[in-house]
N, C-alpha and C positions, 0 to 999 in steps of 0.2 A: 504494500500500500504506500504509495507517493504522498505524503502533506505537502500539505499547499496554503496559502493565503489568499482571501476572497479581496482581491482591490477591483471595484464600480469603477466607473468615468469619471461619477464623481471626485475622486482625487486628484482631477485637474480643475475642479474646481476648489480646493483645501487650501486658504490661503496658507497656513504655517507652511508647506510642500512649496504651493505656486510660486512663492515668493524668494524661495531657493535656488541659488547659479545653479547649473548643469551639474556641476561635481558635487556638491554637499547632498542635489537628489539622488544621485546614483548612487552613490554612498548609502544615503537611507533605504532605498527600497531593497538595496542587498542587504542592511540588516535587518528590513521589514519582513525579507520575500525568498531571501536564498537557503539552499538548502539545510544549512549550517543554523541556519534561523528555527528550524523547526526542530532542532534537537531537545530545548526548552519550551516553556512557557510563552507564549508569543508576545512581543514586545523585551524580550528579554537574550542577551547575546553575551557568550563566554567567549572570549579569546583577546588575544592583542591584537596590535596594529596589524602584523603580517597576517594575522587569516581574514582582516578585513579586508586589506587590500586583496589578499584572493579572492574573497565572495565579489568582490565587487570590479574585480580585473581593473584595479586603478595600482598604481604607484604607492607606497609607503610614505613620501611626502607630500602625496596627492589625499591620500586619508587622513594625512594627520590636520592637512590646513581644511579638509573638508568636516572632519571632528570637531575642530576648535571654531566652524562655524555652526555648527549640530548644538554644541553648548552650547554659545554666545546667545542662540535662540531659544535656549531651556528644552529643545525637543528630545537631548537625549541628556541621558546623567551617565557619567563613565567612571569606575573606579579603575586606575592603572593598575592598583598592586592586587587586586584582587582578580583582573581581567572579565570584567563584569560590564555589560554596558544596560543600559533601562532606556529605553523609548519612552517618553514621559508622557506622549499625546498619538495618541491613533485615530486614524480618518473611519470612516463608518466601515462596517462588516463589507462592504459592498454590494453589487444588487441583487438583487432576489426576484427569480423567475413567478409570471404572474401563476397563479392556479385555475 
């Protein structure tokens, strides 16, 4: 069984996301969305720098200034020494087929 994350259209409409350069979203939706993502709790992500930059096929100084703008926004909380990161606002479940 594959997990997965339900992200709608509506997330291009989420101003905290929309409002985001290119690299800080990419960044998030691979701790949103990537496989690595689903090992936990959702909105919640174990590792350092380098498996982010894996999830998210970016550079290591590419994650890091794209992190330090993930904070600057309060959208994530990071602990280094614990290697812990917390998504602190998640966009709606996404959409739901009508019945």
């Amino acid at each position: 069984m594959t997990a997965f994350t339900r992200l709608g259209s509506s997330l291009w409409d989420w101003e905290p996301w929309t409002d985001l350069a290119p690299a800080p979203r990419l960044l998030w939706l691979a701790l949103y969305t990537s496989a690595e993502a689903k090992r936990h709790v959702p909105g919640l992500w174990h590792g350092g720098i380098p498996s982010m930059a894996d999830a998210a096929r970016m550079a290591p100084d590419e994650v890091i200034d794209s992190l330090d703008k993930l904070l600057e926004r309060e959208l994530v909380e990071y602990d280094a020494k614990l290697r812990v990161l917390r998504l602190c606002e998640l966009p709606d479940p996404g959409e739901r087929p009508s019945n």
